[in-house]
PADO-359743 format. One record per residue (C-alpha): x, y negated, z; residue in one letter. Coordinates in Angstrom, 2 decimals. Example, Ala and Ser with C-alpha at 12.3 -4.5 7.8 and 13.67 -1.06 7.14 Angstrom:
% residues 2
SITE        c1        c2        c3   residuo
SITE     12.30      4.50      7.80         A
SITE     13.67      1.06      7.14         S
% end
This chain:
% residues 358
SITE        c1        c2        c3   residuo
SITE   -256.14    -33.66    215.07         X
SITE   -257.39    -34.42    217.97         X
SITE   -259.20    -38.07    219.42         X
SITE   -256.83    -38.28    221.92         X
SITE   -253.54    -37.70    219.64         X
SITE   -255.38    -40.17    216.95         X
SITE   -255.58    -42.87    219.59         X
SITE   -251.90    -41.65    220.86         X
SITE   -250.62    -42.18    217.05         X
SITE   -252.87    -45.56    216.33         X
SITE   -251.50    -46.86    219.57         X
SITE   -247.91    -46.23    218.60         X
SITE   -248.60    -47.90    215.41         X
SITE   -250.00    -50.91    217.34         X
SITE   -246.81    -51.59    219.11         X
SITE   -244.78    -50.79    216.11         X
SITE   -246.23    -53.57    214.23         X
SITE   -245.94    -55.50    217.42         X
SITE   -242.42    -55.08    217.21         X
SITE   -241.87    -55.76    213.92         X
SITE   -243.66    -58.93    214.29         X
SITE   -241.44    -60.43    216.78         X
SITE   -238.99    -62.48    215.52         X
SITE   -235.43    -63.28    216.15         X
SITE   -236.02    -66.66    217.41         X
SITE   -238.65    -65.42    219.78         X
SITE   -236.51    -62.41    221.37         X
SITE   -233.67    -65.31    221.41         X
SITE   -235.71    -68.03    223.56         X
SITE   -237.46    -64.89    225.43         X
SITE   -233.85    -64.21    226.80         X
SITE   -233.02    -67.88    227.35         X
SITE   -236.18    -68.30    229.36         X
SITE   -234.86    -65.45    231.51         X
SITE   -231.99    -67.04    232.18         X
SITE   -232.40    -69.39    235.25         X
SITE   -228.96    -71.49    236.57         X
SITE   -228.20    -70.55    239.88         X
SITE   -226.74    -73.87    240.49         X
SITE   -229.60    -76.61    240.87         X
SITE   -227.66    -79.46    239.01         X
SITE   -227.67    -76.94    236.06         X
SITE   -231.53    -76.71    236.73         X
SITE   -232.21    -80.67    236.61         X
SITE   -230.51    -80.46    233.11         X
SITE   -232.31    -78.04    232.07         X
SITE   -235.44    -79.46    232.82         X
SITE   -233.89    -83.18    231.99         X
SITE   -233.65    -81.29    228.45         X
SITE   -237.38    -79.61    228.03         X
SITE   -238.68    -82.92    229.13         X
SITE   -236.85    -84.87    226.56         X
SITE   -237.06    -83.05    223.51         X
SITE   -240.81    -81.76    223.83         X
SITE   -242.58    -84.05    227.40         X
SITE   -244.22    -86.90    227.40         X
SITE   -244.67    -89.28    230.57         X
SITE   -247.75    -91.54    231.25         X
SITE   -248.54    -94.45    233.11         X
SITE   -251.83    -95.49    233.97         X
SITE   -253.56    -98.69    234.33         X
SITE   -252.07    -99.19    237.81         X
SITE   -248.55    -97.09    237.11         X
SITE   -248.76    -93.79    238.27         X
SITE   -246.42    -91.71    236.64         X
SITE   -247.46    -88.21    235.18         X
SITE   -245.54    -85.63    233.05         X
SITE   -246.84    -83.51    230.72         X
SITE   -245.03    -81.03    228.06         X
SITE   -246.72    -79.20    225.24         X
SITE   -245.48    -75.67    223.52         X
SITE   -246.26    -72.88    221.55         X
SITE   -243.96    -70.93    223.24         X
SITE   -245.00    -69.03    226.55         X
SITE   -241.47    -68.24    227.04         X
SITE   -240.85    -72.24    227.41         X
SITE   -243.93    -72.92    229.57         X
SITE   -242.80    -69.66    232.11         X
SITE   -239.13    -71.63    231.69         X
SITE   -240.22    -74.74    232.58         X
SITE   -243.14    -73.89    235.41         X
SITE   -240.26    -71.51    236.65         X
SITE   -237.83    -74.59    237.21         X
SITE   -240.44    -76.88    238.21         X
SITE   -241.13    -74.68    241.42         X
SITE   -237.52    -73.80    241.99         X
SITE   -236.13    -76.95    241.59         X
SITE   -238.50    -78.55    243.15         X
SITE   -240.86    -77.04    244.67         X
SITE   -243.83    -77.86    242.77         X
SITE   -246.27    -76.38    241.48         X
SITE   -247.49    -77.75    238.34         X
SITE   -250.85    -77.30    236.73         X
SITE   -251.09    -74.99    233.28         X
SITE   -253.77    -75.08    230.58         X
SITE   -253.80    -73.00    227.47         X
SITE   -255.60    -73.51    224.02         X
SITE   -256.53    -71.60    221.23         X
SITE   -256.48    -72.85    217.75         X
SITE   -260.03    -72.28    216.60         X
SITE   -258.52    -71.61    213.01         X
SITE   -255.67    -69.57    213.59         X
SITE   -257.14    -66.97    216.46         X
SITE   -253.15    -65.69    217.39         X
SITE   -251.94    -69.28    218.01         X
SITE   -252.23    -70.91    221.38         X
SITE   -250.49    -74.21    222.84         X
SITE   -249.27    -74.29    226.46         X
SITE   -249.58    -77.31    228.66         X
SITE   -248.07    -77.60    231.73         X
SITE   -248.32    -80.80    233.72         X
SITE   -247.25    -82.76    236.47         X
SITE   -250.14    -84.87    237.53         X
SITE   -248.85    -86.21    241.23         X
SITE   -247.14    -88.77    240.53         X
SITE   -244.58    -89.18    243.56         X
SITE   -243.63    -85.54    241.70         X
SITE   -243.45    -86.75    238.58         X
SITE   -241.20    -89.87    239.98         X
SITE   -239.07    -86.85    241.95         X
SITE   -238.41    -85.09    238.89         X
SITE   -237.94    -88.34    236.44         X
SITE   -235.62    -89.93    238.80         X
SITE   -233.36    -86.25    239.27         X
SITE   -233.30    -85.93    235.48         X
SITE   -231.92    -89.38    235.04         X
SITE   -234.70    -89.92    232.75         X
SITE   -236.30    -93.05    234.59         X
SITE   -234.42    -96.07    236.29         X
SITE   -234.34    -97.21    239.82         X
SITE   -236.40   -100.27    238.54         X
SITE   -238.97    -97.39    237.19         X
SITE   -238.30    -98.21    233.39         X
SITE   -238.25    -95.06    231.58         X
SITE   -234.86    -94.45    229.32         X
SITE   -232.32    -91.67    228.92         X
SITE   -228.49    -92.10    228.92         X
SITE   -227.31    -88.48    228.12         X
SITE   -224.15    -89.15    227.31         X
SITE   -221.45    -86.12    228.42         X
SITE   -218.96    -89.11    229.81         X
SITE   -221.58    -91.25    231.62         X
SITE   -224.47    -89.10    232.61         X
SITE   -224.25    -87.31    235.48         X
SITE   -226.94    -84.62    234.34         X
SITE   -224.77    -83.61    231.61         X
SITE   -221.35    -84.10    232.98         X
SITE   -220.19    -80.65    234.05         X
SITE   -219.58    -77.71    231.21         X
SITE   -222.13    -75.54    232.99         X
SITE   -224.51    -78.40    233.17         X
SITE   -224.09    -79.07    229.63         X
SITE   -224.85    -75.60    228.52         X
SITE   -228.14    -75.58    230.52         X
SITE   -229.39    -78.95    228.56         X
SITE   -228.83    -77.06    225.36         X
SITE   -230.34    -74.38    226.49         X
SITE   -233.57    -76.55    227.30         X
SITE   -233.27    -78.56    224.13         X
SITE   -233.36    -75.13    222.65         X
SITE   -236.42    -74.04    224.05         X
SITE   -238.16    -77.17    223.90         X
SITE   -237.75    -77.63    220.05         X
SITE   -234.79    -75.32    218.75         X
SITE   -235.16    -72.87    216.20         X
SITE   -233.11    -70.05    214.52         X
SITE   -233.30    -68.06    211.62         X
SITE   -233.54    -64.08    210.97         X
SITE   -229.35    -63.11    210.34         X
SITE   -230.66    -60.49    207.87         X
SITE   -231.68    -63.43    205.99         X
SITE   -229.55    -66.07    206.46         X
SITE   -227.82    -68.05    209.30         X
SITE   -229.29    -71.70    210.13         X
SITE   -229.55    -72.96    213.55         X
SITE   -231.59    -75.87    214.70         X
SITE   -233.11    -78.76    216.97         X
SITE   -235.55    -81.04    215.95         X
SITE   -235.55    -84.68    217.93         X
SITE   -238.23    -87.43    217.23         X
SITE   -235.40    -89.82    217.12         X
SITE   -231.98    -90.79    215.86         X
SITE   -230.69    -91.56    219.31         X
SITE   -231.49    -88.29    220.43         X
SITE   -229.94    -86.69    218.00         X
SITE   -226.93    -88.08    218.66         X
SITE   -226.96    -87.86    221.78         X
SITE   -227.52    -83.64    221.28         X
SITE   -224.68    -83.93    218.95         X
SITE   -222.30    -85.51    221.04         X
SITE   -222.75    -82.74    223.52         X
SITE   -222.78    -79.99    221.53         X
SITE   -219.05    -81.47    220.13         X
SITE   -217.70    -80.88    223.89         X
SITE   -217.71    -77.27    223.06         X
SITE   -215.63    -77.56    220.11         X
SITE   -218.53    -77.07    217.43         X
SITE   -219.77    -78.79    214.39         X
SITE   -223.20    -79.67    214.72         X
SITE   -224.40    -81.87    211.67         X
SITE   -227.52    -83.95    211.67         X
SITE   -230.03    -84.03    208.59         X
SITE   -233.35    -86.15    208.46         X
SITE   -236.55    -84.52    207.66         X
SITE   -239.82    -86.01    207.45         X
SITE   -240.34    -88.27    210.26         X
SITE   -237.77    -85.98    212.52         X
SITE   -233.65    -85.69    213.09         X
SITE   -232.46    -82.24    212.80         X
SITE   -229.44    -81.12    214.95         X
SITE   -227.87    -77.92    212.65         X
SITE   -225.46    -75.60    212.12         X
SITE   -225.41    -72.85    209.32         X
SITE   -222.23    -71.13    209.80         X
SITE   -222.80    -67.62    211.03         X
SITE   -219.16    -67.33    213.48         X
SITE   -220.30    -71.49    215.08         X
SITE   -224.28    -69.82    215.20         X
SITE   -222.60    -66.82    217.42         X
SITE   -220.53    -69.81    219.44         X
SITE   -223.46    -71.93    220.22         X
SITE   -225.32    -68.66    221.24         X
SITE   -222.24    -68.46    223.88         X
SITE   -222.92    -71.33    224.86         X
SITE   -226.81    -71.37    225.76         X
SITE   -225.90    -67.69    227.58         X
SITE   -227.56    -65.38    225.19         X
SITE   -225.45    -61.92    225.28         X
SITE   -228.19    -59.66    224.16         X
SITE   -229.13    -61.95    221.02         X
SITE   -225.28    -62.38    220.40         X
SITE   -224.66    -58.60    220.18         X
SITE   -227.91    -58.40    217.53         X
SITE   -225.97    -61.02    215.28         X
SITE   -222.83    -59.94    216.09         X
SITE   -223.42    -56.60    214.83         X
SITE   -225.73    -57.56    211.99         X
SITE   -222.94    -60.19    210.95         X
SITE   -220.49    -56.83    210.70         X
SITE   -223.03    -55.09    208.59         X
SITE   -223.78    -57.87    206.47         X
SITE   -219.61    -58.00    205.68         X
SITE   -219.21    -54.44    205.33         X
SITE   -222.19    -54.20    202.73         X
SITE   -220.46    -57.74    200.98         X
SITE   -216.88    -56.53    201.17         X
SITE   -218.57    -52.69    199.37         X
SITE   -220.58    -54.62    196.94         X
SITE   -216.95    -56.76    195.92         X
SITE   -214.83    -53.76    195.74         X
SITE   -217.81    -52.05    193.40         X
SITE   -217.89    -54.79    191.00         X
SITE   -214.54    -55.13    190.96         X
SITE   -214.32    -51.22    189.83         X
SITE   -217.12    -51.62    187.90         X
SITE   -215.70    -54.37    185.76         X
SITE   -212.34    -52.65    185.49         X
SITE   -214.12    -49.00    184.34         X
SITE   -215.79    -51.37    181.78         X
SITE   -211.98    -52.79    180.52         X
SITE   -210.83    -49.86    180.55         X
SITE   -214.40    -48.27    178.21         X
SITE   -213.87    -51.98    176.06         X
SITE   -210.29    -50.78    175.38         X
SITE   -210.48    -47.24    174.71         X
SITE   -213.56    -47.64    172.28         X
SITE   -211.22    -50.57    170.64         X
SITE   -208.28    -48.51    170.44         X
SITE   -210.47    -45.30    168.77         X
SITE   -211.57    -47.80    166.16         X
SITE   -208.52    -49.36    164.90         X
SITE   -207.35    -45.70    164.85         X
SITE   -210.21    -44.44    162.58         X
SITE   -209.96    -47.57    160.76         X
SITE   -206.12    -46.75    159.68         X
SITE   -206.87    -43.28    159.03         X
SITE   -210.21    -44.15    156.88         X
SITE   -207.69    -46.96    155.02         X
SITE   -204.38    -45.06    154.55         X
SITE   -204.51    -42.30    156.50         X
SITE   -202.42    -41.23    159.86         X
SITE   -199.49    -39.19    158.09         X
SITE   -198.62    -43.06    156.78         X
SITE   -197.80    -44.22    160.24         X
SITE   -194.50    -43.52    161.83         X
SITE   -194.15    -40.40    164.13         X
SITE   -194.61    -41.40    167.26         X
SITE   -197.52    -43.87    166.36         X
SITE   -199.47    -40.97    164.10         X
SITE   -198.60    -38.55    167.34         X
SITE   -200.12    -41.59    169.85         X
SITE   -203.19    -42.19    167.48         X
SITE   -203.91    -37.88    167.08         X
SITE   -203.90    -37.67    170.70         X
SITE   -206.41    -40.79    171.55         X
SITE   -208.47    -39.46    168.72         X
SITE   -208.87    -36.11    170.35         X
SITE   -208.81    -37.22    174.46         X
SITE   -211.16    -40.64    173.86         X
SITE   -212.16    -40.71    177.17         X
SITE   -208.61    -40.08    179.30         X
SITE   -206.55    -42.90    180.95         X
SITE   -203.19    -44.30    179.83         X
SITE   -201.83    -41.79    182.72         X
SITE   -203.18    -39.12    180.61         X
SITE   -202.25    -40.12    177.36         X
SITE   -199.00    -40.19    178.26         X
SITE   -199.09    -37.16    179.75         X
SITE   -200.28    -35.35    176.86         X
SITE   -197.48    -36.45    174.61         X
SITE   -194.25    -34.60    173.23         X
SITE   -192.03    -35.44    175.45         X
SITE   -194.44    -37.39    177.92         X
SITE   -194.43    -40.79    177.96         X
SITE   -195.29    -43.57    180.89         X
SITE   -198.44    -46.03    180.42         X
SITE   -196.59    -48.78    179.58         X
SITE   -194.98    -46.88    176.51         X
SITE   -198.38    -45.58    175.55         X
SITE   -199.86    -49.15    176.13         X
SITE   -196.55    -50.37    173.80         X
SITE   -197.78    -47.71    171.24         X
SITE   -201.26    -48.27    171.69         X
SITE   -200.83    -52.45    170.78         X
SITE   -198.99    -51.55    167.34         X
SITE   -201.70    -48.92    166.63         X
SITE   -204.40    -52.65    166.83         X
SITE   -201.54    -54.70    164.97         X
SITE   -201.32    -51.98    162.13         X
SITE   -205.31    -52.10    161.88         X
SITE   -205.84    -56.22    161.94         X
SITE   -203.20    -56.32    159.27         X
SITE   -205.39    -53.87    157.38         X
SITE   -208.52    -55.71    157.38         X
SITE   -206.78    -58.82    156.81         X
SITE   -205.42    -57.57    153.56         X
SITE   -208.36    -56.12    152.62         X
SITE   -210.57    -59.44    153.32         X
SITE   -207.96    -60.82    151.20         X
SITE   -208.85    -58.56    148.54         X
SITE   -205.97    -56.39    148.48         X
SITE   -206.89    -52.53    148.67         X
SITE   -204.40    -50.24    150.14         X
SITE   -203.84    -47.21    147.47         X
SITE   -200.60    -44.55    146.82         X
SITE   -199.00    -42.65    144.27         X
SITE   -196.23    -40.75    143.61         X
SITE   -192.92    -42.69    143.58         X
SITE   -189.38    -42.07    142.01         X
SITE   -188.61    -40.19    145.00         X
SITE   -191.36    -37.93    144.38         X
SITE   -193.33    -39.13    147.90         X
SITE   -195.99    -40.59    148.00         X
SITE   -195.87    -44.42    148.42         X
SITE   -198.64    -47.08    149.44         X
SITE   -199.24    -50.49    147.69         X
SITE   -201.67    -53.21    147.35         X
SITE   -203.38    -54.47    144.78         X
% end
């Protein structure tokens, strides 16, 4: 081998494990982040949304406004910079930090430090009064920031990116958005609802989590936010996923019928040795001595087969008929001999043999 192809094939390697690393809620908020609203009403709630769910705002000693939003997504920070100097037209400021423990994780800043800018944006978003106390009213009936559809798919779409999460579909399906309050939460709720879907809210730790975990509503919401590409992955892993579980239902349910039919047979082959150990098979009336020689010599054929094999041929309910007397003739056998009363025969006036009990 040569260097070069051992560099070509570690290389290859490299971004194979890259790959693989990547997960499904990072390819879906890599999409989203591509996604930029053409209208700019859809871009205020958008930002309205980033800034809520993961910004903070501060007001110094002689109250100048500044905003400031922290991620560990570069997908949100490019999002939110990107909207900032659309929007806007401003150019915010971006730091980034490494975690001196873990060397792959890094935290994005990006902040608004001007603060007629900050006021621009606050006051847009709806997120500050005209007597400059901060609040948020995001209702979908009173707000005007979320009260067109397409303006309400761009806030979830922020609120998304800002703090949303979603599970692997291979795995399982769970989608989420974590708000630091109750109010918020509701709020999220309320306009998720407009689009028909059931969003529940569960508390954990100190945090309100918006969720869904129904795999058809995760493929809805992903509508929604204006995600095809991620949609198509579920989609099509959701297809796989029921193909495999409708397979693995109609093997079981064979499975459990081959091992009836196995539970039966080997049933039916000992009552018959039973009654031919006890009093033999030329004791049992023709067609029953005929039904137990031929399951004695095909144990492993169907009813179908059975049948098929007798003089003249007989459907599977008549050999199942036969079959049940065969078991009858054998429990009333062992009962009699629990009870003590051993089958024996001997020659009768008739000069045939004839069985009796002791």
């Amino acid at each position: 081998m040569t260097e070069s192809n051992c560099k070509g094939r570690k290389t290859a390697a490299r971004e194979k494990k890259g790959t693989v690393a990547v997960s499904y809620a990072s390819k879906v908020k890599d999409e989203l982040s591509r996604q930029m609203p053409a209208a700019r009403h859809c871009q205020i709630a958008e930002t309205a949304a980033i800034i809520s769910l993961c910004g903070r705002v501060s007001i110094s000693a002689d109250d100048r406004f500044s905003i400031k939003i922290h991620t560990e997504s570069v997908a949100v920070a490019r999002k939110y910079f990107t909207l900032l100097r659309k929007t806007f037209n401003i150019v915010a400021d971006v730091s980034i930090r490494r975690n001196s423990y873990l060397k792959k994780s890094r935290t994005y800043s990006v902040v608004v430090g001007r603060h007629e800018d900050a006021v621009r944006i606050l006051m847009a978003a709806k997120l500050i009064g005209e007597d400059g106390e901060i609040g948020e009213n995001l209702s979908p009936m009173k707000n005007v920031v979320v009260k067109q559809a397409c303006c309400r798919r761009a806030f979830i779409r922020g609120a998304f990116l800002a703090s949303g999460s979603i599970s692997d579909p291979e795995k399982s399906y769970h989608f989420e958005i974590t708000c630091a309050s109750e109010e918020k939460a509701r709020q999220l709720q309320e306009i998720i609802k407009t689009f028909g879907l059931d969003a529940r809210i569960i508390v954990r730790k100190k945090y309100f989590v918006v969720y869904m975990k129904e795999g058809s509503q995760i493929v809805d919401i992903l509508n929604v936010m204006e995600a095809p590409v991620s949609l198509m992955d579920l989609e099509n892993i959701r297809i796989i996923k029921e193909m495999r579980g409708q397979v693995n239902r109609q093997v079981n349910c064979e499975t459990a019928n081959i091992n009836k039919t196995v539970s039966a047979a080997v049933k039916q082959l000992n009552d018959i040795v039973y009654i031919r150990d006890t009093i033999g098979l030329s004791k049992l009336p023709e067609n029953l001595e005929e039904m137990a020689r031929v399951r004695l010599s095909r144990p492993e054929a169907s009813l179908k087969e059975l049948g098929e094999a007798l003089d003249p041929p007989v459907g599977k309910s008549g050999v199942n008929h036969r079959l049940r007397k065969l078991s009858a003739i054998a429990e009333s056998l062992r009962e009699k001999n629990a009870a003590g009363l051993v089958t024996k025969t001997e020659v009768g006036p008739s000069g045939k043999e004839e069985e009796y009990y002791d």
